[in-house]
N, C-alpha and C positions, 0 to 999 in steps of 0.2 A: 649514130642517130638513136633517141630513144626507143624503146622497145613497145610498140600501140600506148605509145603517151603524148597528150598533146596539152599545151598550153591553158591554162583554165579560164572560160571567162567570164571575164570580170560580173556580169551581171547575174553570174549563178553563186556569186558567193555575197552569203547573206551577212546583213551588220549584225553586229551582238549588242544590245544594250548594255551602255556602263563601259563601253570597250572604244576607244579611238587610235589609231594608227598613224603614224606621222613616217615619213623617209623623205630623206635629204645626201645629196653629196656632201662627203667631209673629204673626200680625198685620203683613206684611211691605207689606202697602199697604192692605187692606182687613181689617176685624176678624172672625172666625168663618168663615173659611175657610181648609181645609187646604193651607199655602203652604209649608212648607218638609219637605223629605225628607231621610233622609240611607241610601245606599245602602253596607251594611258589610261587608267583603270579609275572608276568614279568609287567612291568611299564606297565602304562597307563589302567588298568585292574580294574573294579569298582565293589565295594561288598554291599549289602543292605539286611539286616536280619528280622526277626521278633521275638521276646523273649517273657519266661513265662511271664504271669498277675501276679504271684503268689506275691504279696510286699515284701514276705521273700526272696528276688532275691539274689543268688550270687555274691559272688564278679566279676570273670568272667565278670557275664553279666551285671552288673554294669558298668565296664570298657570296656569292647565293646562298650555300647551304648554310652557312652561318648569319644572315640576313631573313633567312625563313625560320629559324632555329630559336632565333632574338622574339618571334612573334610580332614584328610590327607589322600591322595591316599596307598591305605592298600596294603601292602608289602608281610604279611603272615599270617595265621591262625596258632594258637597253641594250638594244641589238647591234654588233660592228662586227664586219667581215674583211677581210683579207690580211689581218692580224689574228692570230687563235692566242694571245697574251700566254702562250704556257713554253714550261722552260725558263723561263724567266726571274723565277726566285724572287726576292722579299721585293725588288723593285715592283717587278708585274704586278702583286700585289697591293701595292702600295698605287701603282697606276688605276690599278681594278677602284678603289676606294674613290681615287679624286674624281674620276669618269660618272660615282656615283653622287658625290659629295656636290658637282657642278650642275649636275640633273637636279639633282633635291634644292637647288639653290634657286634655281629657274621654279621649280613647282611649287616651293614654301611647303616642303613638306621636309623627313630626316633621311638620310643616308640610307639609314637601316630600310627604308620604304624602296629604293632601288635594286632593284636584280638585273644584276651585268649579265650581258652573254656575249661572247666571242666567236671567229672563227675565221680558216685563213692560215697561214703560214706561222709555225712554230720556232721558237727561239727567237723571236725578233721583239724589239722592244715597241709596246703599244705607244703608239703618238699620242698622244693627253690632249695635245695641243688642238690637233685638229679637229679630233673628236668632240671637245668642251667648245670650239671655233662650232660646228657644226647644231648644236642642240639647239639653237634657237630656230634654224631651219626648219627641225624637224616638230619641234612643239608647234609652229605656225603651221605645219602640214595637216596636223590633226583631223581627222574625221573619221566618222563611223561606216567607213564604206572604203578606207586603203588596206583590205585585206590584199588584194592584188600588185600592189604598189610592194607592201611588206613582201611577198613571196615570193617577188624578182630580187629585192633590196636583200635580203640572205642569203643570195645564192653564190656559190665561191666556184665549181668545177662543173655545175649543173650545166645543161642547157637548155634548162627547160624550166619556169616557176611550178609551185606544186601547193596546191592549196582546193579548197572542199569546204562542202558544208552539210548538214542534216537539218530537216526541223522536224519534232513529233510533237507529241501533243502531253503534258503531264498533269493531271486533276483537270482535264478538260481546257487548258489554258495551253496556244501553241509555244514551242520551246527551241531556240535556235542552238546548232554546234557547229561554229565555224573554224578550222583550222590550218594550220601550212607548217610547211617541214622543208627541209635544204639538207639534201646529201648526195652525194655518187660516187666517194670513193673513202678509202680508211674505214669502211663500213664493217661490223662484225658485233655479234648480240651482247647484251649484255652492258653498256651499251656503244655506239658508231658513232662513227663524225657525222654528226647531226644534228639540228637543232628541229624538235617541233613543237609546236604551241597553238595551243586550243581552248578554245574560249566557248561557254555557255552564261546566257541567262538562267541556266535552272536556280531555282530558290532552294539550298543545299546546303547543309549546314556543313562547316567550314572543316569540322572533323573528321568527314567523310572524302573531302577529298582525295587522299592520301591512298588510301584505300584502291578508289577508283582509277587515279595514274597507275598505280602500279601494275592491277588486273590491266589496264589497258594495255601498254606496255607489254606488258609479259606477254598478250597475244597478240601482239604488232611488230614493234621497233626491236625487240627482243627476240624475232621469229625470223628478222633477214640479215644477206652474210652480202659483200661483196668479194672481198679481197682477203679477208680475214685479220684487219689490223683491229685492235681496241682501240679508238682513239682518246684524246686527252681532255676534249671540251664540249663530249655528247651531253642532252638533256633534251627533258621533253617535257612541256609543263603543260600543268591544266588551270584555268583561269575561270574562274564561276563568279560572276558581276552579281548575282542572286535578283535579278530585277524580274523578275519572270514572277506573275501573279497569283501561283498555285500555292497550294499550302506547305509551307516546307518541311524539305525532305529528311527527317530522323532515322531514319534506319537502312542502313543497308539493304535486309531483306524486306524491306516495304517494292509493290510494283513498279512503282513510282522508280525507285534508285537502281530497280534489275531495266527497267527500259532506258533511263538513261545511261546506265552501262553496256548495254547493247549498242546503241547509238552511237556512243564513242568509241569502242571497241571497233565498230564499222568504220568510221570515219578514222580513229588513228589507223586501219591496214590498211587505206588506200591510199592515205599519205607515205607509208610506209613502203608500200608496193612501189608508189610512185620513184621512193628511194632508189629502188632495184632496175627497175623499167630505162631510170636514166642513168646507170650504174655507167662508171669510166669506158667507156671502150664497149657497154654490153649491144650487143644484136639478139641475145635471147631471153627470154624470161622463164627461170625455171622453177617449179612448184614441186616442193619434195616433202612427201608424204610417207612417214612411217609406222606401220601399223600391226598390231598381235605381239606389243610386246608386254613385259611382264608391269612397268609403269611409264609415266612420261617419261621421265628421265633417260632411260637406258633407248626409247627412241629417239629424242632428242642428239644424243650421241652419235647414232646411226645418221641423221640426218644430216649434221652438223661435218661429218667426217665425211660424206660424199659433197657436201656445199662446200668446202674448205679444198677439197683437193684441187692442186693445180692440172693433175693428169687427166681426171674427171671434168674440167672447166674447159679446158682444152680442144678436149675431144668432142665438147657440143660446138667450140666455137666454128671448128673442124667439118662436123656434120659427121666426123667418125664412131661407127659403132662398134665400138671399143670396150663392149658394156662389165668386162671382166674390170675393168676398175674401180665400176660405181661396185662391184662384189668384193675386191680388195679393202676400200673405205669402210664397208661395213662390217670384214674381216680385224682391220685393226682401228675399231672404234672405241675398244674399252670396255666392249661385256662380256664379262670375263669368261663366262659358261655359258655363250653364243653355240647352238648347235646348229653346223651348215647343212645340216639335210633338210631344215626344217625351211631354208630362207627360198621365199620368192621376188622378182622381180619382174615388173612391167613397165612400157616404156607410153603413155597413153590408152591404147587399146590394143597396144600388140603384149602380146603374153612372152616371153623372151624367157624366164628361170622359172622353174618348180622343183621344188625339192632340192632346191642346192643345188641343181645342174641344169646345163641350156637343152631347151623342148628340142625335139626333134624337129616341129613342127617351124621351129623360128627359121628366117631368114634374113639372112642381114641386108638384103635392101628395104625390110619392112622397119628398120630399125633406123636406118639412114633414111625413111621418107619419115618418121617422126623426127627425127634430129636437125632436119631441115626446117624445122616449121619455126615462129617467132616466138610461142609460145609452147613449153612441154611443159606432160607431167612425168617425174618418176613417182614408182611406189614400189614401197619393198615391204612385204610381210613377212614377219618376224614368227609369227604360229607359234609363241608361246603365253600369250595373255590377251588380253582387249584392250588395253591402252593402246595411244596413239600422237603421233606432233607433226607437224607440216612448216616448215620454215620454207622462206624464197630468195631464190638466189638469182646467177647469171651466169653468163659462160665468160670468160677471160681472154680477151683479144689481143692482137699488135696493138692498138689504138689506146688500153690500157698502159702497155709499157711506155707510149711516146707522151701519151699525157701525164702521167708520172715521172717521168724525166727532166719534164719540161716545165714541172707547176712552176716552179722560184723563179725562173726566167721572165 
């Protein structure tokens, strides 16, 4: 069961001008379920992403980033799950292309105005057929209110849709940011098996976007770990329709483009969280905060190396306080001139490490009624600078192992 996440509904997630959502069954791996979307963008509307590290990229994401690269002003998103087209070599590719080529043909618009996304099962070859079968469905679905319909229609492991919205207010004119993400497992920064996308009217020139996914990103999608796999056909895009009446937005450091980077930045970590909360197998949701180190980076590592560990993942699933591990992880996390007298550890509001060794004062049933709960924090201080990073994770269950065993089936 998800971890205090629940279903979103439909009437709090707001339309975006300039934005229409269409899903449809195509039958794309499995029959009677809603698998492909297609997300339909009105002229003058500018899109800018960020995609996995992982070099074994998907086709998909292959063709996105050279379809955004091309500069044509992008027409649609084309969403299909339970296929992830990667592995697949020049054919996948070549399937990725006609998927767009049959969209563009339906909208009288060009190829290059298509950005494919995948997701689903790897090494299998994308059905064309069903998918290009399907597009007419989903154009007739169209409307500025299937943000909900979309955030069921991506979902591949989830059990739960995940989607959200914000409005502020920019030059006095109010500003919507609607979005949805799909993940639970192959999760890991940098970036997961993932997919999320978010949509604003702000009026934002188109240069800027690029900018702002990334900062987002970097403090969201970028900041949670399930399992620790990189997957093949992560992405997270931002979609700015610019229909919103305020003056538009040139500069980054104008008020204007720090509040709507706030707003998205909000809105991507709770889609993001959402990621975590419904993680494969997860019952807990953990918050890991690391703090006094000498820059982000070398906490990040610290963070990353107790979210990653399986021993440490374990032992919350457990409710064991076992807490010499999350000290082990931060022992061999890669900083190099780590000194342990310096390191503390707290487990919420119980104080457990000072100085590199365990208080007097602790007790380990106070450590076990934290590790029982649905929700923890760790925080370890580092007492050698004021930098700081917080990534979120989950603990690693049986239910983990059986769902992964069992996706292909």
């Amino acid at each position: 069961m998800p971890v205090n996440l629940t279903a979103p509904d439909p009437a709090t997630l707001l339309p975006v001008p300039g934005v229409r959502l269409g899903v449809t069954m195509a039958g794309v791996r499995k029959a009677n379920r809603r698998d492909l979307t297609v997300i339909a963008l009105d002229e003058g509307a500018a899109v800018a992403g960020v995609f996995t590290t992982n070099r074994f990229c998907a086709a998909p994401v292959q063709l996105c980033r050279e379809h955004l690269a091309a500069g044509a002003a992008v027409r649609a998103l084309l969403i299909n799950t339970g296929n992830a087209n990667a592995g697949t070599g020049a054919d996948g590719l070549a399937r990725a292309r006609a998927t767009c080529e049959a969209l563009a043909g339906l909208m009288g618009c060009e190829p290059t105005q298509i950005l494919p996304f995948s997701t689903g099962v790897i090494m299998e070859t994308l059905p064309v057929d069903r998918i290009t079968a399907g597009l007419p469905g989903a154009l007739s679905a169209l409307r500025d209110d299937g943000w909900a319909e979309a955030a069921a229609g991506i979902m591949t492991t989830d059990t739960l849709p995940k989607a959200a919205s914000r409005r502020i207010t920019l030059g006095g004119v109010p500003v919507t940011l609607t979005g949805i993400s799909k993940g639970a497992g192959m999760i890991r920064p940098n970036m997961a098996t993932m997919l999320g996308f978010i949509a604003t009217d702000a009026n934002i020139a188109p240069a800027l976007l690029q900018p702002l996914v990334k900062a987002a990103a970097d403090a969201s999608f970028n900041r949670i770990t399930i399992d620790g796999d990189t997957s093949t056909n992560d992405c997270f895009m931002l979609i700015a329709s610019r229909r919103a009446a305020h003056a538009e937005i040139m500069s980054l450091d104008s008020a204007d483009a720090q509040a709507l980077l706030a707003a998205l930045t909000a809105l991507a970590q709770e889609l993001a969280q959402a990621i975590v909360r419904d993680g494969e197998g997860a019952t807990k949701f953990i918050t890991i905060t690391v703090e006094g180190g000498r820059d982000e980076a070398e906490c990040k590592l610290a963070a990353y190396a107790i979210a990653h560990s399986p021993l440490v993942k374990t032992a919350f699933f457990a409710s064991d306080p076992n807490l010499g591990r999350i000290l082990a992880a931060v022992g061999y996390a890669g900083i190099g001139d780590l000194d342990q007298g310096l390191i503390d550890l707290d487990l919420d509001d119980v104080a457990v490490v000072r100085q590199g060794g365990r208080l007097p004062a602790y007790r380990e049933e106070d450590g076990q009624r934290v590790m029982k709960q649905a929700e923890i924090t760790i925080r370890i201080g580092l007492n050698r600078g004021n930098a700081r990073a917080t990534v979120w994770t989950c603990d690693l269950s049986h239910d983990y192992v059986s769902i992964n065993a069992d996706y292909r089936s």
